[in-house]
The first five atom37 places (N, CA, C, CB, O) and aatype in JSON, in Angstrom:
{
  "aatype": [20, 20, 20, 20, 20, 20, 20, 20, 20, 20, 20, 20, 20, 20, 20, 20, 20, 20, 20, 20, 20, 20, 20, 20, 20, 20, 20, 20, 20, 20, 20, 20, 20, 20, 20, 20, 20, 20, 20, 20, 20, 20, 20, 20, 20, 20, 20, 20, 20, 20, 20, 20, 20, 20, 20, 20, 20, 20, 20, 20, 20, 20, 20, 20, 20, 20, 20, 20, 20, 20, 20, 20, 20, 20, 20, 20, 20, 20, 20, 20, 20, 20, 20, 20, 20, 20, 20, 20, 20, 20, 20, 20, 20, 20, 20, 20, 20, 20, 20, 20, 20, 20, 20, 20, 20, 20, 20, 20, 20, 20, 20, 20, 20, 20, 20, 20, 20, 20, 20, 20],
  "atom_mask": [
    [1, 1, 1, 1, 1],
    [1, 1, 1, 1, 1],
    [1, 1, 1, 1, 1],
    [1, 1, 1, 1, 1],
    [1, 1, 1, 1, 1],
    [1, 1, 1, 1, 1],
    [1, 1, 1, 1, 1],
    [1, 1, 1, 1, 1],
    [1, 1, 1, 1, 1],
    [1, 1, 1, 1, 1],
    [1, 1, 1, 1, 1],
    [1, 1, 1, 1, 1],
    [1, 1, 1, 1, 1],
    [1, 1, 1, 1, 1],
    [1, 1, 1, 1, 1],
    [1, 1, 1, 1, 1],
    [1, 1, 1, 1, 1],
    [1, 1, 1, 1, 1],
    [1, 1, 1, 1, 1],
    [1, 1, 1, 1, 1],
    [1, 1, 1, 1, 1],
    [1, 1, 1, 1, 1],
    [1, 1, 1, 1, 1],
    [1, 1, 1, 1, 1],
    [1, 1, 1, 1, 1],
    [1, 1, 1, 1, 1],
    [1, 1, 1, 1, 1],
    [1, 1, 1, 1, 1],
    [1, 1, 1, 1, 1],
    [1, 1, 1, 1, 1],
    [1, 1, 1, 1, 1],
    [1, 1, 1, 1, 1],
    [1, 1, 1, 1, 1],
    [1, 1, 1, 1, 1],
    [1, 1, 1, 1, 1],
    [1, 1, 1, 1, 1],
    [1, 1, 1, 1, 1],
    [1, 1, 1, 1, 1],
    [1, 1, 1, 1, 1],
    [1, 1, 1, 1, 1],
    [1, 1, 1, 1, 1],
    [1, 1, 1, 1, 1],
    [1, 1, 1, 1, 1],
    [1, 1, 1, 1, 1],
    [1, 1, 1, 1, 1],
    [1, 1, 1, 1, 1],
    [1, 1, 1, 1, 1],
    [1, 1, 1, 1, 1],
    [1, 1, 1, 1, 1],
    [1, 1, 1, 1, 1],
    [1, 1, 1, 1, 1],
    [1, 1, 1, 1, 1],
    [1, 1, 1, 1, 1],
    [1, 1, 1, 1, 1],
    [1, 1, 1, 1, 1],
    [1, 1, 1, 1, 1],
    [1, 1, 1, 1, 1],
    [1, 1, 1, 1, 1],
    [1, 1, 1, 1, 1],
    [1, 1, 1, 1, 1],
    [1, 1, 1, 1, 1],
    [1, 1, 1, 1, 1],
    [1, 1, 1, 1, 1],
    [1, 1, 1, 1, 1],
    [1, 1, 1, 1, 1],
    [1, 1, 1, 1, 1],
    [1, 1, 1, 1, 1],
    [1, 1, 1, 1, 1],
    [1, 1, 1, 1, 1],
    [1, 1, 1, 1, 1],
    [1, 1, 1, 1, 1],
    [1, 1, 1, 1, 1],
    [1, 1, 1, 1, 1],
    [1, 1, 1, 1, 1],
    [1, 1, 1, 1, 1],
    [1, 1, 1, 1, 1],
    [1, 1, 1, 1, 1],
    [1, 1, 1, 1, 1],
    [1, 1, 1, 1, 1],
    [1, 1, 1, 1, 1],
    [1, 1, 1, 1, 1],
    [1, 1, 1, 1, 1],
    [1, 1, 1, 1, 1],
    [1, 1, 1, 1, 1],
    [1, 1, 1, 1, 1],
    [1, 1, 1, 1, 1],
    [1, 1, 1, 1, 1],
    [1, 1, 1, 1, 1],
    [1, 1, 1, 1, 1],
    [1, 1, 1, 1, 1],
    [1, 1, 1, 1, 1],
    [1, 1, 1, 1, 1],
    [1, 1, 1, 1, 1],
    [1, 1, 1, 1, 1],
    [1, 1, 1, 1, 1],
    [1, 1, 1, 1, 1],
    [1, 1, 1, 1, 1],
    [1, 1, 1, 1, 1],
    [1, 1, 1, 1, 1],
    [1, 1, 1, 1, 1],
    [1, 1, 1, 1, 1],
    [1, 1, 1, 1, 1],
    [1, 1, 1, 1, 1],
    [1, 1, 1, 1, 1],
    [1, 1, 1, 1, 1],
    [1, 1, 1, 1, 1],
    [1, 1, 1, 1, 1],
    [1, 1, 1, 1, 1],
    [1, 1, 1, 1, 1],
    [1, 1, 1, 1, 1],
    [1, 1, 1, 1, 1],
    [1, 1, 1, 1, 1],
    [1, 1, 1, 1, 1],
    [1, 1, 1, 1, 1],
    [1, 1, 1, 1, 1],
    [1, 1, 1, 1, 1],
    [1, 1, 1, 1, 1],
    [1, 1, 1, 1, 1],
    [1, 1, 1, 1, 1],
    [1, 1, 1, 1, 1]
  ],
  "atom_positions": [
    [[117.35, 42.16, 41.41], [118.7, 41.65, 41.55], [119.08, 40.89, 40.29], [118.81, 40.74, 42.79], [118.46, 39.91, 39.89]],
    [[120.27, 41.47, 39.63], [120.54, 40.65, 38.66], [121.1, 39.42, 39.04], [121.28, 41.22, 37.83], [120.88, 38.43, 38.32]],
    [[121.95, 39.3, 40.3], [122.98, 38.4, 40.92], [121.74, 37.1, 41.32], [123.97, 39.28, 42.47], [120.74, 37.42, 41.95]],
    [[121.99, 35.58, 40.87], [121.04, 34.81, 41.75], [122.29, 34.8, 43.36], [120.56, 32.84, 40.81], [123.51, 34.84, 43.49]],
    [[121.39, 34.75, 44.08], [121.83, 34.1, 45.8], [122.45, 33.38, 45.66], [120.97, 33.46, 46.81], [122.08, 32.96, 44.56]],
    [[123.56, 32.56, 46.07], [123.96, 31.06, 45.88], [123.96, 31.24, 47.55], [125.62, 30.48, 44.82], [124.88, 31.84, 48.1]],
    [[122.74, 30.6, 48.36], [123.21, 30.58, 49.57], [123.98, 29.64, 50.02], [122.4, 30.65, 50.25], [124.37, 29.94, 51.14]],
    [[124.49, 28.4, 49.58], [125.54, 27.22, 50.17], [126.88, 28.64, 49.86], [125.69, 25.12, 48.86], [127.98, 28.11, 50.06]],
    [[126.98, 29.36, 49.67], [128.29, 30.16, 49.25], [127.83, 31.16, 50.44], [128.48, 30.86, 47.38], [128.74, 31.56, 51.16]],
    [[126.84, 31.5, 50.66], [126.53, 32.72, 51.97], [126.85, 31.92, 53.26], [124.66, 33.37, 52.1], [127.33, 32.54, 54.2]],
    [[126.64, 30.63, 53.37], [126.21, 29.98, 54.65], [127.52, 29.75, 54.45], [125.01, 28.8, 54.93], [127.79, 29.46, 55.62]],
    [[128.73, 29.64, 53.77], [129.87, 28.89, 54.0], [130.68, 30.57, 55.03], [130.74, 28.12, 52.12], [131.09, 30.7, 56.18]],
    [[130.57, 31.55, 53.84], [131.44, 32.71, 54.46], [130.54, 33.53, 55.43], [132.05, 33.72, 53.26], [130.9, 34.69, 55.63]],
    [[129.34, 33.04, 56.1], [128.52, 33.17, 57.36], [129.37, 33.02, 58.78], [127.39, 32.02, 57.3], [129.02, 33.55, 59.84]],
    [[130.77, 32.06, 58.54], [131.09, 31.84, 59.9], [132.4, 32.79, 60.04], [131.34, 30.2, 60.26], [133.08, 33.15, 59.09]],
    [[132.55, 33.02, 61.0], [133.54, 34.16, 61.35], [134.99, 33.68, 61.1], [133.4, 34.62, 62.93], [135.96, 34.29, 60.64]],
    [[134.85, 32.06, 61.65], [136.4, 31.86, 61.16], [136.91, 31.4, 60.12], [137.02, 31.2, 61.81], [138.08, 31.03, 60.1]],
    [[135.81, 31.32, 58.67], [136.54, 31.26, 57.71], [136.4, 32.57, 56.79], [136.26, 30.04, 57.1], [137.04, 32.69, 55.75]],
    [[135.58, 33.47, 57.24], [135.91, 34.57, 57.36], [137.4, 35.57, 57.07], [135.54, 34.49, 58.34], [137.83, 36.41, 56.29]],
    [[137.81, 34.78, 58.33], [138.84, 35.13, 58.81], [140.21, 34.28, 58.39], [138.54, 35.16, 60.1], [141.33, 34.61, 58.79]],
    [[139.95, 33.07, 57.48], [140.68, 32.41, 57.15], [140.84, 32.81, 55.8], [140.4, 31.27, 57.46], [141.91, 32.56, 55.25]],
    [[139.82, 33.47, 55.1], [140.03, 33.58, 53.33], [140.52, 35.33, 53.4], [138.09, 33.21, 52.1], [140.97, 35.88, 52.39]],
    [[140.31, 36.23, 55.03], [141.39, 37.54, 54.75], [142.53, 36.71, 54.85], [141.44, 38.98, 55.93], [143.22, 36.83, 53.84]],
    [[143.15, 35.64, 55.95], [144.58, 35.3, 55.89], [145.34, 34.74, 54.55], [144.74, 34.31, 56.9], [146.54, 34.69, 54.27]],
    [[144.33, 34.4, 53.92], [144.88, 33.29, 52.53], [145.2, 34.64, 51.49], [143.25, 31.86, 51.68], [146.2, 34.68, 50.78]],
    [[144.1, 35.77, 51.54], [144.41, 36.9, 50.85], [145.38, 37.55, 50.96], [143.74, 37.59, 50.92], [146.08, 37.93, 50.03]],
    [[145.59, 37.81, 52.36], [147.0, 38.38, 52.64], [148.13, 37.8, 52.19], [147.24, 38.47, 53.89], [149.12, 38.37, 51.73]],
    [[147.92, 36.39, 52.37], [149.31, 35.4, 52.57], [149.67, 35.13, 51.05], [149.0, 33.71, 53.53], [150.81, 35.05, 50.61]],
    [[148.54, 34.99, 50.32], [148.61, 34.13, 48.72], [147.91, 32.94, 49.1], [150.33, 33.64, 48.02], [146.87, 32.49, 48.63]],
    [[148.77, 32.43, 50.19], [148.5, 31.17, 49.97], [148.43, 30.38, 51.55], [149.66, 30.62, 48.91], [148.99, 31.11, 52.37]],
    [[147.93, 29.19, 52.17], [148.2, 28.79, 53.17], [147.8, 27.46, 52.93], [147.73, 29.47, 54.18], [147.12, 27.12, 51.96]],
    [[148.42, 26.33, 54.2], [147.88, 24.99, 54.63], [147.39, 25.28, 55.66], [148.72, 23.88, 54.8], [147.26, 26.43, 56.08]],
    [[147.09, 24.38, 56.14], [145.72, 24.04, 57.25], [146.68, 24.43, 58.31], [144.89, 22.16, 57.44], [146.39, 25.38, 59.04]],
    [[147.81, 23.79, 58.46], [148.93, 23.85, 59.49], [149.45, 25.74, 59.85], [150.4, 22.8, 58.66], [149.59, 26.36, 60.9]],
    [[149.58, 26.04, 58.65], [149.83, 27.47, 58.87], [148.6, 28.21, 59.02], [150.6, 28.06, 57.79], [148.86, 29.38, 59.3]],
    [[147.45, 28.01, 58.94], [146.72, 28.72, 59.17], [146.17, 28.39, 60.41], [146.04, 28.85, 58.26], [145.44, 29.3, 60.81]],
    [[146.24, 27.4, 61.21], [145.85, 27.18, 62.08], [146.28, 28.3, 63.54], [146.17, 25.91, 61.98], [145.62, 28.83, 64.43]],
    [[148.3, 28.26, 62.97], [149.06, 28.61, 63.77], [148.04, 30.62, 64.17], [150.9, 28.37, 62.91], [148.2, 31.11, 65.28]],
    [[147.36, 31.2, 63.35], [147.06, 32.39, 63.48], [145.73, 32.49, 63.98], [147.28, 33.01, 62.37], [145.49, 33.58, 64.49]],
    [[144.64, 31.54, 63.97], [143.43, 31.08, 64.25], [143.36, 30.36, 65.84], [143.07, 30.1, 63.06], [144.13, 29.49, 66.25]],
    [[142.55, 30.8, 66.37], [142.1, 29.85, 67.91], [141.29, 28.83, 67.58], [141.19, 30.69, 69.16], [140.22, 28.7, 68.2]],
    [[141.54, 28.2, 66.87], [140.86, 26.77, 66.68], [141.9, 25.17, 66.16], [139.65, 27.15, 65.36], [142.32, 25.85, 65.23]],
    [[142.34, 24.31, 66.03], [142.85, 23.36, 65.74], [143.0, 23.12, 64.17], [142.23, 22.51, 66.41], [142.22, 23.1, 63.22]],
    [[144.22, 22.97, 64.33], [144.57, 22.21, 62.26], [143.34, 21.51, 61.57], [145.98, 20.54, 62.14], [142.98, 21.53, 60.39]],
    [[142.87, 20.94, 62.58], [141.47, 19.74, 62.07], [140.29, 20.46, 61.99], [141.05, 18.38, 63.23], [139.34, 20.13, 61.28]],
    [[140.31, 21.45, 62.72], [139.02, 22.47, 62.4], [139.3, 23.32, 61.6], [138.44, 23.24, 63.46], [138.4, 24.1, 61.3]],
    [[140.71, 23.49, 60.93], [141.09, 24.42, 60.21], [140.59, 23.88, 58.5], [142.73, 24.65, 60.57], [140.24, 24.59, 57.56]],
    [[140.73, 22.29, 58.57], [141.09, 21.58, 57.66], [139.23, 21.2, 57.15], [142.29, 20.3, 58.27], [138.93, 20.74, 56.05]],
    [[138.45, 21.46, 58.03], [137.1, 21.22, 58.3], [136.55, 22.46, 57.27], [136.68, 21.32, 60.05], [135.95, 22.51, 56.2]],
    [[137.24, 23.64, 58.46], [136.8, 24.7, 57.55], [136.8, 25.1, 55.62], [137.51, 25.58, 58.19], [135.94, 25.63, 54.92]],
    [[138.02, 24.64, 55.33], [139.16, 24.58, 54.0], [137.89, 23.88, 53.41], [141.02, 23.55, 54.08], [137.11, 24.49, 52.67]],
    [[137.69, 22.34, 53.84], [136.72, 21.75, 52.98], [135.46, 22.48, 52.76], [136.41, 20.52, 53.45], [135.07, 22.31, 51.61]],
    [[134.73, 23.18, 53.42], [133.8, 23.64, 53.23], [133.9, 24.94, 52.23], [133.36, 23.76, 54.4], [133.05, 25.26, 51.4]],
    [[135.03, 25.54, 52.47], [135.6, 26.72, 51.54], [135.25, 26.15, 49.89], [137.57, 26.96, 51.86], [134.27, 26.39, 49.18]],
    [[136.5, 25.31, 49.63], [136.76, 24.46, 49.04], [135.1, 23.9, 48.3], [137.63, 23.6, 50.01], [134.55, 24.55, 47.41]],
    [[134.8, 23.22, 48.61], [132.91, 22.88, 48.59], [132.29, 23.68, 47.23], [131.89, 23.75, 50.32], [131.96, 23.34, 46.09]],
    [[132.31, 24.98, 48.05], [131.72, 26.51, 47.35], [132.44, 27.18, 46.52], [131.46, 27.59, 48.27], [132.32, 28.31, 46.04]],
    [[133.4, 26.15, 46.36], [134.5, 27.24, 45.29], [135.5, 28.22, 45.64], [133.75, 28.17, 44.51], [136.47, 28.42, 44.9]],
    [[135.32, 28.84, 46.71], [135.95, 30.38, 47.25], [137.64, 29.87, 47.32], [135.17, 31.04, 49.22], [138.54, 30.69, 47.17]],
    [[137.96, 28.12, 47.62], [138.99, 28.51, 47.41], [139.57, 27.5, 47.04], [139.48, 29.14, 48.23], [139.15, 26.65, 47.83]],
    [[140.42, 26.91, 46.22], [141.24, 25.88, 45.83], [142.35, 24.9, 46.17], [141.52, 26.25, 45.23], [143.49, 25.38, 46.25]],
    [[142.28, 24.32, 46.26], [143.91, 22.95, 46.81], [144.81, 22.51, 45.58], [143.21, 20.96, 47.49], [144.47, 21.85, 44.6]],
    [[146.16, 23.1, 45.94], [147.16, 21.56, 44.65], [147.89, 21.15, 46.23], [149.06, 22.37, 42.63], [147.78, 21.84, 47.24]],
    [[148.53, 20.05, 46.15], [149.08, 19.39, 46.69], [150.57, 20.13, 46.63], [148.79, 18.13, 46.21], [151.13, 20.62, 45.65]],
    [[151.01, 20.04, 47.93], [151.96, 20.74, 47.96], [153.12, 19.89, 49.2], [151.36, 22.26, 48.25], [153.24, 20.45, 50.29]],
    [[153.87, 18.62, 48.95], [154.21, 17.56, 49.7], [153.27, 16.77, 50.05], [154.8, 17.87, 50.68], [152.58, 16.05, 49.32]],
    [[153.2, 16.93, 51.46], [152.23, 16.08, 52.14], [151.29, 17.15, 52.66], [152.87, 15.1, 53.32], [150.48, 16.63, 53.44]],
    [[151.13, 18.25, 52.53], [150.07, 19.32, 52.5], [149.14, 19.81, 51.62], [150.53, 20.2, 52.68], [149.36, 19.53, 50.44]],
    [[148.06, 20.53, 51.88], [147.34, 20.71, 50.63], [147.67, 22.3, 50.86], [145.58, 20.08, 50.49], [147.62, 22.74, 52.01]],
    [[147.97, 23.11, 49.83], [148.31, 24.08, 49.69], [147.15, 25.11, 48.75], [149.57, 23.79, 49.25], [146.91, 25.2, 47.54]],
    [[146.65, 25.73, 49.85], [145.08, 26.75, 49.61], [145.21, 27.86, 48.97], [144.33, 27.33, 50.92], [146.21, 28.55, 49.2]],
    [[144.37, 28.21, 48.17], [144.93, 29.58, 47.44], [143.2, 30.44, 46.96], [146.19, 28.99, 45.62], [142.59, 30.05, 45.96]],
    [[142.75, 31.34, 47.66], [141.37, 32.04, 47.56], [141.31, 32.16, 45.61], [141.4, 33.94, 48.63], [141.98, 32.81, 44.82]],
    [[140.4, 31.39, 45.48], [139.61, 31.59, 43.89], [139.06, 32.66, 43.6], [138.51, 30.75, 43.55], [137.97, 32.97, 44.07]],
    [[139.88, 33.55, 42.61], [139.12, 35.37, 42.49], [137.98, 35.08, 41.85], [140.0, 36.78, 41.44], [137.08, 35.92, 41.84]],
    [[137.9, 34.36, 41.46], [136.83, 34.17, 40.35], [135.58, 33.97, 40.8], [137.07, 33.09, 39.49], [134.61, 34.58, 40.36]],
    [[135.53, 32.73, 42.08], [134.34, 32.92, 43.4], [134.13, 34.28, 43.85], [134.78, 32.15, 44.84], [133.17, 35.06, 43.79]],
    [[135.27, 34.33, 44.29], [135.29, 35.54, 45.12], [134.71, 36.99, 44.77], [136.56, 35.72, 45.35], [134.22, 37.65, 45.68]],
    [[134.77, 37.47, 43.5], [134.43, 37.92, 42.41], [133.11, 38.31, 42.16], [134.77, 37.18, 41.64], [132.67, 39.43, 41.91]],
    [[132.43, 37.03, 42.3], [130.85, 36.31, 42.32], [130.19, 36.65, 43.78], [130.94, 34.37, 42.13], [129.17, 37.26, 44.1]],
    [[130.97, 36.16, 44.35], [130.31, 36.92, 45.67], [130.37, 38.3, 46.29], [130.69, 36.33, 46.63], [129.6, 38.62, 47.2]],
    [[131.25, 39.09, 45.81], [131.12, 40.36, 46.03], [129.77, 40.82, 44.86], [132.69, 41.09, 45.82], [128.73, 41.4, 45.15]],
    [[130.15, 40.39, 43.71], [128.55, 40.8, 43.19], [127.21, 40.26, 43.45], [128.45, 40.67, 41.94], [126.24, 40.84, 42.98]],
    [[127.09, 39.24, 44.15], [126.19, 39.1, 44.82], [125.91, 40.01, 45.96], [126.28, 38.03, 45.09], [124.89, 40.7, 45.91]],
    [[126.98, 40.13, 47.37], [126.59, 41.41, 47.95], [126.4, 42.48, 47.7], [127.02, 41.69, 48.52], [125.9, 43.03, 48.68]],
    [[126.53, 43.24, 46.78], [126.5, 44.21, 46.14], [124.86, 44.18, 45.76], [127.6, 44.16, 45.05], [124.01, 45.05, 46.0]],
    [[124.72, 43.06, 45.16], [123.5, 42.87, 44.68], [121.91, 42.74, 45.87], [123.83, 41.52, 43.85], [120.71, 42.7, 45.62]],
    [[122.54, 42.73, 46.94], [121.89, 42.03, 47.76], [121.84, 43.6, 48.45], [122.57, 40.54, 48.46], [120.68, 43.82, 48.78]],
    [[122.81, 44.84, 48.81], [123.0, 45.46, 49.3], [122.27, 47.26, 48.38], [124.35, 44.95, 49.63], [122.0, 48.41, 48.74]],
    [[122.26, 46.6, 47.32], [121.1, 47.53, 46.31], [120.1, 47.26, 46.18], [121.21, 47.7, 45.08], [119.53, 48.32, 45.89]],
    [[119.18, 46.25, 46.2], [117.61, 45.53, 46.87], [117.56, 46.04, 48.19], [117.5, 43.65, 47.03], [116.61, 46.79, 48.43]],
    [[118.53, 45.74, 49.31], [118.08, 46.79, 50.61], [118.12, 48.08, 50.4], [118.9, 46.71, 51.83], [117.12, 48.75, 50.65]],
    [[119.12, 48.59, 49.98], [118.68, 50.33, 49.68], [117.25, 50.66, 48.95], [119.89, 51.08, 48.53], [116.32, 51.41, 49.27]],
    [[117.45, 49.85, 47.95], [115.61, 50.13, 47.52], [114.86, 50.41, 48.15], [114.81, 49.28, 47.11], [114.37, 51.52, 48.35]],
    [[114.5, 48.91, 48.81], [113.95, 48.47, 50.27], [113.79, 49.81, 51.09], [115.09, 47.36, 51.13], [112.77, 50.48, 50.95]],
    [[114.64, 50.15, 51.81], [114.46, 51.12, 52.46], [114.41, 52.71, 52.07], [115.21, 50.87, 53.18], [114.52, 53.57, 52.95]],
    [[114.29, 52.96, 51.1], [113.96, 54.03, 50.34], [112.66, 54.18, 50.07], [114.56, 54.02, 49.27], [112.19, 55.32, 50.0]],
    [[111.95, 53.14, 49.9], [110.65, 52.85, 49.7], [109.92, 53.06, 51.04], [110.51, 51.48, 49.14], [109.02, 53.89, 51.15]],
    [[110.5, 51.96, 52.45], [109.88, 52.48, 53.63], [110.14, 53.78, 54.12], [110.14, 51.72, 54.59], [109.23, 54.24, 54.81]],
    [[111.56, 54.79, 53.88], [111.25, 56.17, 54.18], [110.14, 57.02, 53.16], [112.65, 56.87, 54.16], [109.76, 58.16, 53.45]],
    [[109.89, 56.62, 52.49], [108.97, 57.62, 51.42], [107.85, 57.23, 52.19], [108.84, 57.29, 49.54], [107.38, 58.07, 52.96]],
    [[107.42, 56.25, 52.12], [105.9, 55.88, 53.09], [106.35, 56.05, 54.49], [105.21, 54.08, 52.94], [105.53, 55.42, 55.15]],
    [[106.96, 56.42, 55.05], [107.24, 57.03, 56.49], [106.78, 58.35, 56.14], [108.88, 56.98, 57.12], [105.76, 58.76, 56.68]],
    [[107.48, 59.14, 55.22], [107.26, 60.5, 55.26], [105.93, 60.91, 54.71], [108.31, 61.16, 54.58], [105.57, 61.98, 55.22]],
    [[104.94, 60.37, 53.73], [104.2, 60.33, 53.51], [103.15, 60.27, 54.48], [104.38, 59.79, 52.86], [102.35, 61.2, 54.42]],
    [[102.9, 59.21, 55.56], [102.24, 58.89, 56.38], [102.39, 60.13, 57.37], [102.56, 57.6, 56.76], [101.38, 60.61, 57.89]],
    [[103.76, 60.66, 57.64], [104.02, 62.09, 58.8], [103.52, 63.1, 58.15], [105.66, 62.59, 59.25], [102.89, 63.85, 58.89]],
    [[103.54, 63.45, 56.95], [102.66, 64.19, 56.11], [101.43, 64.13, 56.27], [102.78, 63.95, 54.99], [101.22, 65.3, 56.57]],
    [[100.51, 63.68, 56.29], [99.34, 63.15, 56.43], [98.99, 63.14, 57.83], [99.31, 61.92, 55.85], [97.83, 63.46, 58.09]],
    [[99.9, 62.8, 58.94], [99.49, 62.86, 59.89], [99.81, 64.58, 60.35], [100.02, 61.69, 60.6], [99.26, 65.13, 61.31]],
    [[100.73, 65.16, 59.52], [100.88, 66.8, 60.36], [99.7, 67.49, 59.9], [102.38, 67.9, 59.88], [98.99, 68.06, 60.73]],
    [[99.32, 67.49, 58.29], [98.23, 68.1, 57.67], [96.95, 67.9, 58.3], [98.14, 67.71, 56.4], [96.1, 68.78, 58.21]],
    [[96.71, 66.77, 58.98], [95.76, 66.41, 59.86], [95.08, 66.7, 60.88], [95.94, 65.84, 60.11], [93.87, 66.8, 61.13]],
    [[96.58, 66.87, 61.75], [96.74, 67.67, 63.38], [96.59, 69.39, 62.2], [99.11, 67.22, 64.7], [95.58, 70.01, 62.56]],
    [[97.09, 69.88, 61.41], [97.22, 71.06, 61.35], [95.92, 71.81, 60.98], [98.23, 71.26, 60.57], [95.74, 73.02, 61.16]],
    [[94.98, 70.88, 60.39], [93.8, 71.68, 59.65], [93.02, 71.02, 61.11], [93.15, 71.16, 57.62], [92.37, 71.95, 61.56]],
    [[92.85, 69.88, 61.94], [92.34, 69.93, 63.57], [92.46, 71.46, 64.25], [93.42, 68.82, 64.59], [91.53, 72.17, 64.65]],
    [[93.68, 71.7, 64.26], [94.22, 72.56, 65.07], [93.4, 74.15, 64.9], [95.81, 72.51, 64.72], [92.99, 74.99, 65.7]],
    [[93.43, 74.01, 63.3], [92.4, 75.51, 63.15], [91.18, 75.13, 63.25], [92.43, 76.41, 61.71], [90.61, 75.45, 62.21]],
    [[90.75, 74.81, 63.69], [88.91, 74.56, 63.74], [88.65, 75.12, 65.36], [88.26, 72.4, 63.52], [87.51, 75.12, 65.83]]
  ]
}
């Protein structure tokens, strides 16, 4: 893997509803806690919970916007973490390329086995 892990950045977009809060900010451009709440089953204050933790890891940014903080997804995180999955998602293909070859290997071995049994 060329990508290091940043897991405080995995464990943040781990939960479903901010998840689901950084597709709305994508869609939208932009959101407050207040408007994003309105589309989410959870409360402004859990919305605002979530934001900080976003926020935290970088994925997404605040300017002040009145008496709101006005959120806007950081491509540049964002960016980073798709090459990390990516990165993370070509180590499992390896991964399992490696256990089908020694799968087939081993069924090999086990047919040639039963097959030269079989003629005796």
């Amino acid at each position: 893997m060329s990508t290091l892990v940043d897991d405080d950045l995995w464990s943040a977009v781990g939960d479903p509803t901010r998840r689901r809060m950084l597709d709305l900010l994508l869609r939208e451009g932009s959101g407050t806690a207040t408007s994003l709440s309105g589309h989410l089953p959870v409360t402004r204050q859990a919305v605002a919970k979530h934001l900080a933790v976003l926020d935290r890891v970088g994925l997404v940014r605040a300017t002040t916007a009145g008496r709101e903080k006005q959120f806007r997804v950081d491509q540049t995180q964002l960016a980073r973490a798709v090459a990390q999955l990516a990165d993370v998602g070509a180590a499992w293909d390896s991964r399992l390329r490696r256990i089908k070859r020694i799968a087939e290997t081993i069924q090999r071995d086990k047919d040639a086995k039963n097959g030269t049994d079989n003629q005796q």
